[in-house]
Steps between C-alpha positions, in 0.01 A plus 500: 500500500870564368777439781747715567851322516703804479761520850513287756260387783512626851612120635760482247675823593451369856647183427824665324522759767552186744696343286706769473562560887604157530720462233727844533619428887541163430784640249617764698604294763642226245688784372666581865573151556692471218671843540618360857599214353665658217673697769628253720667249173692830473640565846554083499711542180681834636571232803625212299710701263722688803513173684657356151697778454639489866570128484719540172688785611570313839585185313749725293682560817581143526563299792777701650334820478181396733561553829270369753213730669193667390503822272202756395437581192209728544561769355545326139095390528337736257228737648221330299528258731255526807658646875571392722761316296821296579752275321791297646777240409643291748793273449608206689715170451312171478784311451914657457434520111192635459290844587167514532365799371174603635252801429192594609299797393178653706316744402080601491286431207120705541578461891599166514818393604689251286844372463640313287856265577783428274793226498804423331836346564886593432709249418889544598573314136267715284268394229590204285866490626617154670 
């Protein structure tokens, strides 16, 4: 008697069928944890680069044009960026010669809160001048 070995079994396609339900959630939600994480390196970047940006245009004030007390800067966050949302500097005086410069940004990532803090310091003398 000749065998036919044309197609596939019945427990083959049964096998591949499972196969195949296991293996395509598995990368659909692979795929959404990396698109959330994908998402929040961006809104951590966004965060990082104003903070930089703040911090340099403060420090291009100099020491005499930082006056002590705590300023908003809210409205410069970019909208990408999850609400609620807030930024602030505040500046005080360690020591006579010196501000302290320090920022802190909150805002919501996926419905978490998180915040992330900034410091620098203002030296009366400047950078590289003795």
């Amino acid at each position: 008697m000749k065998k036919n070995s044309l197609g596939f079994t019945t427990v083959e396609l049964l096998i591949a069928i499972g196969m195949i339900g296991i293996i395509v959630p598995s990368v659909i939600g692979l795929t959404t944890t990396i698109n959330k994480l994908n998402n929040r390196a961006n809104d951590l970047n966004t965060i990082n680069s104003l903070a930089e940006n703040k911090i340099e245009s403060l420090r291009s004030l100099g020491f005499t044009g930082l006056n002590n007390g705590t300023t908003t800067f809210t409205n410069e966050l970019p909208p990408s960026i999850g609400s609620p949302r807030s930024a602030t500097y505040t500046v005080t005086s360690p020591q006579p010669d010196i501000r302290q410069v320090d920022i802190q940004i909150n805002y919501t990532d996926h419905g978490t809160s998180q915040s992330a803090s900034y410091k620098t310091y203002v030296g009366e003398v400047g950078v590289g001048q003795y």
